[in-house]
C-alpha positions as CSV (number, residue, x, y, z in Angstrom):
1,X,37.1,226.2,98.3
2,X,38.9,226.5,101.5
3,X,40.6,230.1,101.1
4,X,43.3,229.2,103.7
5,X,44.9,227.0,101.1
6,X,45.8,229.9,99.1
7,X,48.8,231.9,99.1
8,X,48.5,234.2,102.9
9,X,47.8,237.5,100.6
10,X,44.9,236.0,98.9
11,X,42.7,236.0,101.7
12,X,45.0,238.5,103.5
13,X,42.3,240.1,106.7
14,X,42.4,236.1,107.7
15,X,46.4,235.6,107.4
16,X,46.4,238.9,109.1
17,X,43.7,238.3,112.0
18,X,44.8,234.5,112.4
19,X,48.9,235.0,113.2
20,X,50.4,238.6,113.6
21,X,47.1,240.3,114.2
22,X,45.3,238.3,116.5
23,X,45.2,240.5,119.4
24,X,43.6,243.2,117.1
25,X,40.5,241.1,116.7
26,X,38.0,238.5,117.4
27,X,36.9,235.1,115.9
28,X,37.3,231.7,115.5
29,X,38.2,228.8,113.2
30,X,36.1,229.9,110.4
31,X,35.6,233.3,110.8
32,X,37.6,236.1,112.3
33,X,37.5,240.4,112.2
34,X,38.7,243.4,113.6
35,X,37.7,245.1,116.8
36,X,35.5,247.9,114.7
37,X,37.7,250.8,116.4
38,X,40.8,249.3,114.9
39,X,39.7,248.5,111.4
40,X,36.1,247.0,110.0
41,X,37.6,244.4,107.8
42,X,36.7,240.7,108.5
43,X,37.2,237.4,106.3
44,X,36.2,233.8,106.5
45,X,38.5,231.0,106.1
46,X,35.6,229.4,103.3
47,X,33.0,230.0,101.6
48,X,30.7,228.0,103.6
49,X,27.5,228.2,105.8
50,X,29.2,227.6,108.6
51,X,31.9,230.1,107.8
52,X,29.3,232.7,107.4
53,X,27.3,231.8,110.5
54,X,30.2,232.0,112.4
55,X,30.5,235.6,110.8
56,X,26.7,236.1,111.8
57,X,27.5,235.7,115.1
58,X,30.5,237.8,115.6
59,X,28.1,240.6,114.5
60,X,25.6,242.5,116.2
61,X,22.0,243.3,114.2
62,X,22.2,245.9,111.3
63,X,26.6,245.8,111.5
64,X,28.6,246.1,108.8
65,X,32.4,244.6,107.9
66,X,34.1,244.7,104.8
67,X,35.4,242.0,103.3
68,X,38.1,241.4,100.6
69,X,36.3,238.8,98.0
70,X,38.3,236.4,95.0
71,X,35.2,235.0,94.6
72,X,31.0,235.8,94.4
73,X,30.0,236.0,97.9
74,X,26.8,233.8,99.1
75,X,26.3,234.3,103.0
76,X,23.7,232.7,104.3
77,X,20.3,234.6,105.8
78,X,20.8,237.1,108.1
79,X,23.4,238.6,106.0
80,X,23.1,240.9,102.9
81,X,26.2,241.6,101.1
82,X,26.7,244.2,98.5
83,X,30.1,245.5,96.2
84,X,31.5,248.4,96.9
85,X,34.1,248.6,94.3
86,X,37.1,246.5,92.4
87,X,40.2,246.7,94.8
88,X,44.3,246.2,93.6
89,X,46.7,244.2,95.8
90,X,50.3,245.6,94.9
91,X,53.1,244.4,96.1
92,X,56.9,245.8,95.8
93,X,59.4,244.2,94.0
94,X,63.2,245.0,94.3
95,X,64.2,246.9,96.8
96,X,63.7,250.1,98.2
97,X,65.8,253.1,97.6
98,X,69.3,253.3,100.2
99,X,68.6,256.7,100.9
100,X,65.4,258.5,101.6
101,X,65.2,261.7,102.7
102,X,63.4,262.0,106.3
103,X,65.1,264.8,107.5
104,X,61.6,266.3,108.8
105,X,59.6,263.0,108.9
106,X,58.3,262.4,112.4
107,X,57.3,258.8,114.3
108,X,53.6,259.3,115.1
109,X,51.9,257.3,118.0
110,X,48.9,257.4,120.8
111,X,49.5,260.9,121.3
112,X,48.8,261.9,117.4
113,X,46.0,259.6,117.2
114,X,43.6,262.5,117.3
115,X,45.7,264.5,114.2
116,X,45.5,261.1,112.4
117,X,42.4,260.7,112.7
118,X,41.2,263.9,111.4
119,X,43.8,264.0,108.5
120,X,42.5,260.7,107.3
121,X,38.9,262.3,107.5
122,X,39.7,265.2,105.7
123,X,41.6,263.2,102.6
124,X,39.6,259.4,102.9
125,X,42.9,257.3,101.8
126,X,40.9,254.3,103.5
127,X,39.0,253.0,106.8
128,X,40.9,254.7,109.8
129,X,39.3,254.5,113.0
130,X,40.4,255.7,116.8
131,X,42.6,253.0,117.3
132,X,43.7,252.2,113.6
133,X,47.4,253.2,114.2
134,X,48.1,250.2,117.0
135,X,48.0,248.0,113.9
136,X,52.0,249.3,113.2
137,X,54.3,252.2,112.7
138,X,53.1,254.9,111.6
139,X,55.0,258.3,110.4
140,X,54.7,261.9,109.1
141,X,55.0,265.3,108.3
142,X,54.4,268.3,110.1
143,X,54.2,271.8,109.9
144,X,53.5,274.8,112.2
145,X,52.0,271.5,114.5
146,X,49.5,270.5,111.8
147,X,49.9,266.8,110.4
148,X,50.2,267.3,107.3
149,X,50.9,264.0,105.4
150,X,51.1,260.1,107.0
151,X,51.3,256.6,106.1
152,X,51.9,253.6,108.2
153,X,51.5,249.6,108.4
154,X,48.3,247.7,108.5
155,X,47.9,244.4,108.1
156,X,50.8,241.8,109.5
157,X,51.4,238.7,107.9
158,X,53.8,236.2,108.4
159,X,56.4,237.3,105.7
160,X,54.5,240.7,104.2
161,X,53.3,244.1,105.8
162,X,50.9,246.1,104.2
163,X,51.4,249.9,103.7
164,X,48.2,251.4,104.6
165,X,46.9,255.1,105.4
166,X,49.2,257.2,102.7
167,X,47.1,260.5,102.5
168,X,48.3,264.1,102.2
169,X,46.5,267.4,103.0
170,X,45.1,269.2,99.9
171,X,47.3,272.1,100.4
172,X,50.2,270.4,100.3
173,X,50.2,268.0,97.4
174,X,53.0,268.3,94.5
175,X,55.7,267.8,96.9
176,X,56.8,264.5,96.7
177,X,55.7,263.3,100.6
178,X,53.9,260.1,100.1
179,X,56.3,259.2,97.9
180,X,58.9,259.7,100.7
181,X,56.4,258.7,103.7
182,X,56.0,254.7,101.3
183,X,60.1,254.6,100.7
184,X,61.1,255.2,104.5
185,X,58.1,252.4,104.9
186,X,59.1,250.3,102.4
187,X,62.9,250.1,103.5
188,X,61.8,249.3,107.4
189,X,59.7,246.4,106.4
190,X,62.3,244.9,104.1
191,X,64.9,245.4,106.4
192,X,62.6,243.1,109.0
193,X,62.7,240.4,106.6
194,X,59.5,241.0,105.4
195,X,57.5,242.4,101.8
196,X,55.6,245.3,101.6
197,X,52.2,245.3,100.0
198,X,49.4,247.2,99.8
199,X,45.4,248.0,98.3
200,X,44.1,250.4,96.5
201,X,40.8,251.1,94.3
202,X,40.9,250.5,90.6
203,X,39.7,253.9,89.5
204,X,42.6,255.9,91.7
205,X,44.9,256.3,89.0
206,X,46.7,259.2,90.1
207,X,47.9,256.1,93.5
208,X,47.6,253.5,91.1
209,X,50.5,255.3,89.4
210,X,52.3,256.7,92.0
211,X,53.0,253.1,93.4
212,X,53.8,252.0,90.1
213,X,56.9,254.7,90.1
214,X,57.7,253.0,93.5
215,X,58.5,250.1,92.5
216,X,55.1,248.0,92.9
217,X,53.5,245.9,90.7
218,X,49.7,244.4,90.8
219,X,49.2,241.0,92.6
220,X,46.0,240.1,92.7
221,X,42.4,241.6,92.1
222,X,39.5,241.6,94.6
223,X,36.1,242.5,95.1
224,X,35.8,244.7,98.1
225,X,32.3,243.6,99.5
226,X,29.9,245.2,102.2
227,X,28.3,242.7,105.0
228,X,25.5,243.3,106.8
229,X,23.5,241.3,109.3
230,X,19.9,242.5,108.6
231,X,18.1,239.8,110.8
């Protein structure tokens, strides 16, 4: 089945990677994915041999990318793939809330890059890589200097922006942040025009619920799948 025929969000790396995102990544017709400092997510357009060659060569021997799979996955030699996990697409419906409060919330850029990094490292919410936070706007919290929450925009898609990156130090959990960090979020890409959406593993309840509270209801259901060229 050509996956390009689906709705954008089934097959969302490719939406991404073929309008909004192109500049983030490499590819062509059949297969595209994301400089591997930015994010490793790729995604072919079908499930076809010459899809998955065209992968094959946008890969250098023993690589890996992560794909976001509706269906079983057969690439062709040369590339092993294996499941990681079940992932949930959410995506928000109403609005957001008119008033947030961001009285302390601060716009993170090149300069934090190093703080987001090691935040991210320290509480996993996701891939993030050196140059993860040119794929949108990205905020915060702060205290005594230390980045202490985050979240930010991922994926661009011609009518939907993915909420990506919502991870809080350990030590200062309980306080409502991410909650406040997706809301400010959430309001900015629907004043754009656009609908917020976002992933997260099926076995994170504790996000899984959180989300839910916001406002954002399950889409879709994928298979998030490992590639690796082994020739």
């Amino acid at each position: 089945m050509n996956l390009s025929s689906r709705h954008s969000l089934d097959n969302p790396v490719w939406a991404a990677l073929a309008t909004r995102h192109a500049h983030l990544g490499t590819g062509g017709l059949l297969a595209r994915r994301y400089h591997p400092d930015i994010a490793p997510f790729a995604a072919v357009v079908s499930n076809t041999a010459a899809a998955w060659q065209e992968l094959h060569g946008l890969m250098q021997r023993g690589e890996q990318v992560a794909l976001l799979a509706l269906d079983t996955m057969e690439p062709v030699e040369g590339l092993r793939a294996e499941q990681l996990g079940v992932i949930h697409q959410m995506a928000a419906t109403g609005r957001a809330p008119d008033r947030v409060d961001d009285t302390e919330m601060v716009h993170l850029g090149h300069l934090d890059a190093p703080d987001m990094l090691e935040l991210a490292s320290m509480t996993k919410p996701g891939p993030f890589s050196t140059r993860t936070h040119e794929t949108g706007h990205y905020i915060g919290y702060r205290e005594r200097q230390q980045l202490i929450a985050m979240a930010g925009e991922r994926m661009h898609i011609d009518g939907y922006v993915e909420i990506s990156a919502v991870c809080v130090h350990n030590a200062h959990r309980g306080r409502g942040l991410a909650g406040r960090l997706v809301n400010v979020l959430r309001g900015d890409i629907e004043r754009r025009g656009d609908t917020p959406f976002l992933h997260v593993f099926s076995d994170n309840r504790a996000a899984i619920g959180l989300y839910e509270r916001l406002g954002f209801e399950l889409r879709q259901v994928f298979r998030l799948v490992r590639i690796k060229r082994v020739d």
